[in-house]
C-alpha positions as CSV (number, residue, x, y, z in Angstrom):
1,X,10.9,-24.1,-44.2
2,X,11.7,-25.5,-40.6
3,X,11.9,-29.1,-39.6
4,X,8.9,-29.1,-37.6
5,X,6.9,-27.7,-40.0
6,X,8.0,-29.8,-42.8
7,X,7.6,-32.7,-40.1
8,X,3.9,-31.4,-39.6
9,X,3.2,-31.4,-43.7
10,X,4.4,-34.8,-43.7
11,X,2.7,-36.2,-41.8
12,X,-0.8,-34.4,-42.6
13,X,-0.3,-35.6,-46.1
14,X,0.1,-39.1,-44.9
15,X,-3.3,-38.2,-42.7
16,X,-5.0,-37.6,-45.5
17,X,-3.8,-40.4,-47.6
18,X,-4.9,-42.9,-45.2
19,X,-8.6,-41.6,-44.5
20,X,-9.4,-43.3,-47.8
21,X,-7.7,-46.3,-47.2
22,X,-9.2,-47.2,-43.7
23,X,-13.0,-47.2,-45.5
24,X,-15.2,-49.7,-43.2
25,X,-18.0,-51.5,-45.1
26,X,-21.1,-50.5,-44.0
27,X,-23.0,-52.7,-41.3
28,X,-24.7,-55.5,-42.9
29,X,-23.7,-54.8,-46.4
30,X,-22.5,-57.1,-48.8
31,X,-18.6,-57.5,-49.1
32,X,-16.6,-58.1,-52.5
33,X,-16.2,-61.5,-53.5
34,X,-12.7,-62.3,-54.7
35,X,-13.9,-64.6,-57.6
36,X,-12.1,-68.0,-57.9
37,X,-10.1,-67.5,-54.5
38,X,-12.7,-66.7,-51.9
39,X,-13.7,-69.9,-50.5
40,X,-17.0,-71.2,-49.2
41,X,-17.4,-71.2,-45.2
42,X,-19.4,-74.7,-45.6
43,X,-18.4,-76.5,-48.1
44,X,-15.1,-75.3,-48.9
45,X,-15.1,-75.5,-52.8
46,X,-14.3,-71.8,-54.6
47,X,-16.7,-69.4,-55.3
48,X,-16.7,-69.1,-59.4
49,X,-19.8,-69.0,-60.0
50,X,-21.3,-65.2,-59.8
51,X,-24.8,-65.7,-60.1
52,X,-25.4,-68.6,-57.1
53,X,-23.0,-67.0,-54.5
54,X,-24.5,-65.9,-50.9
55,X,-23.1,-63.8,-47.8
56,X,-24.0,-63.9,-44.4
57,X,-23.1,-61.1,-42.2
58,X,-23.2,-61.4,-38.2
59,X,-25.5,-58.7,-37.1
60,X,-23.1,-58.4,-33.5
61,X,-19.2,-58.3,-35.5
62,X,-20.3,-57.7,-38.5
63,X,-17.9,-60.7,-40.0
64,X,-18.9,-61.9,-43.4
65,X,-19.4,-65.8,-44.5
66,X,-19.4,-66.5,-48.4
67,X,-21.0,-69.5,-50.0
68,X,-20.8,-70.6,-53.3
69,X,-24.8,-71.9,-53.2
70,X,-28.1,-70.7,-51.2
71,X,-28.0,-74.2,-50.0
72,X,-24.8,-74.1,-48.3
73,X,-25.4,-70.9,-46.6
74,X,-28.7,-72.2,-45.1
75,X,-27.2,-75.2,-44.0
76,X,-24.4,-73.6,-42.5
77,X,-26.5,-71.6,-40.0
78,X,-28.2,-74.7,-39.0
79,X,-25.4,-77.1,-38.8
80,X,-23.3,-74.6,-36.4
81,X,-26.1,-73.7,-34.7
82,X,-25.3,-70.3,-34.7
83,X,-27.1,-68.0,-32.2
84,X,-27.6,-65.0,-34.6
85,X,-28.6,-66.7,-37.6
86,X,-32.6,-64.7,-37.0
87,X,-30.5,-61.5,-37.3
88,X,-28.5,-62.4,-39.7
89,X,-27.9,-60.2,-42.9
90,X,-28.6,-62.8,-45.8
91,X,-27.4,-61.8,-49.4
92,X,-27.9,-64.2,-52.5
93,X,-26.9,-62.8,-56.1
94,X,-29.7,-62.8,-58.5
95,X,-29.4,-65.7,-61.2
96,X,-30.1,-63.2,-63.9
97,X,-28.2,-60.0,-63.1
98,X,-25.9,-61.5,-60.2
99,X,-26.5,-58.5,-58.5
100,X,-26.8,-59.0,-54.9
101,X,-30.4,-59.2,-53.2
102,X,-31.7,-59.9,-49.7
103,X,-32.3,-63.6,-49.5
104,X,-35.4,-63.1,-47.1
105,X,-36.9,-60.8,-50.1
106,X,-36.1,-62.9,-53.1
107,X,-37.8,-64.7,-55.2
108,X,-36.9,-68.5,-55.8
109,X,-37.1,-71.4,-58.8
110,X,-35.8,-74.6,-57.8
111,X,-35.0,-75.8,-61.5
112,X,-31.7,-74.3,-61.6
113,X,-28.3,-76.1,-62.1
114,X,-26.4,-74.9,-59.5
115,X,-22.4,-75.4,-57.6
116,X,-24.1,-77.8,-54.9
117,X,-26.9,-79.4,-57.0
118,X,-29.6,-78.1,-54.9
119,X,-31.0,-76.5,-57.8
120,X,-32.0,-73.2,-55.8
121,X,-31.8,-70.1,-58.0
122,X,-32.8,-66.5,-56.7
123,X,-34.6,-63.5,-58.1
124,X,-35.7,-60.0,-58.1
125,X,-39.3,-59.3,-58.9
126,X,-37.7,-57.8,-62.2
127,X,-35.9,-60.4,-63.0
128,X,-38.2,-64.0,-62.1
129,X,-38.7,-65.8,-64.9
130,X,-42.2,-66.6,-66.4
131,X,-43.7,-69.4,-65.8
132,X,-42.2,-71.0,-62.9
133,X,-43.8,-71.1,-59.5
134,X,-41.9,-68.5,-57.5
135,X,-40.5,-70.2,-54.0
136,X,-39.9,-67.3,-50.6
137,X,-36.8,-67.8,-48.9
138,X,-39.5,-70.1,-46.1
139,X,-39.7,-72.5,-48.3
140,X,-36.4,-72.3,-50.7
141,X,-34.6,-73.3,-47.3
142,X,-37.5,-76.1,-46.5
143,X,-36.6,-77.8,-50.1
144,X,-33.0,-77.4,-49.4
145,X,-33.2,-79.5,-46.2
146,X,-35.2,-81.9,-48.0
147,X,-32.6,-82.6,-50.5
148,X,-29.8,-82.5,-48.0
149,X,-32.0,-84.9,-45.6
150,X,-32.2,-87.6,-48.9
151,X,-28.3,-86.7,-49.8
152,X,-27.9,-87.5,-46.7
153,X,-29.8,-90.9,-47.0
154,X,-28.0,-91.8,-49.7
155,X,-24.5,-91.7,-48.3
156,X,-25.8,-93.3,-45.1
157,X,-25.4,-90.6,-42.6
158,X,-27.6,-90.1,-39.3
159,X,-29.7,-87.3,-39.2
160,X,-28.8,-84.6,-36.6
């Protein structure tokens, strides 16, 4: 076999070896979650706790943000004002299942114990549990400026 044309297998193989590794995520979707190494964008503690984690993707770069709480991830898009957050691609994991949901579609209880003590626990319609008043993402996010605004109180810090 010639040079060249051992040159040109060579390098096909190698072609075809990295088509796989190059893989993009898809636009908007969620990414993996390195458990107890990934740290939170707000808050910086580690995410560990699979069924309370949240991602926000920028619609525009499609950069992901991880939280370890609902309640950080909220806050976050307020307290950076950022210009996107409308847009944004919200993802919560589902108490039950910790399958990922969209936030915006969830259902909420606001009984839970949870990494940031904001009690804020999301749901699939298949997975809400009975007999608590479901909460939409509207008003999950209301409660959790509510407790961050008395949190807040407490430690003696201004409001914004």
């Amino acid at each position: 076999m010639s040079e060249s044309r051992r040159r040109f297998l060579l390098l096909a193989a190698l072609g075809l070896l990295g088509a796989g590794c190059g893989k993009k995520r898809p636009a908007g979707a969620v990414e993996a979650v390195h458990w107890d190494r990934d740290m939170c964008e707000r808050c910086k503690m580690v995410l560990s706790e699979r069924k309370y984690a949240a991602e926000i993707v920028d619609p525009k770069t499609n950069k992901v943000y991880k939280f370890d709480d609902i309640g950080c991830a909220t806050l976050w898009l307020e307290e950076e004002h950022i210009p996107w957050a409308d847009r944004a691609k919200i993802w919560v994991t589902d108490a039950k299942t910790g399958e990922w949901l969209d936030a915006r579609k969830a259902k909420y209880t606001s009984d839970s114990i949870t990494p940031m003590a904001y009690g804020i626990a999301a749901f699939s319609d298949r997975t809400f549990p009975k007999g608590h008043k479901a909460l939409n993402f509207r008003q999950a996010t209301e409660l959790i400026r509510k407790i961050e605004a008395k949190n807040n109180e407490r430690r003696g810090v201004e409001p914004q």
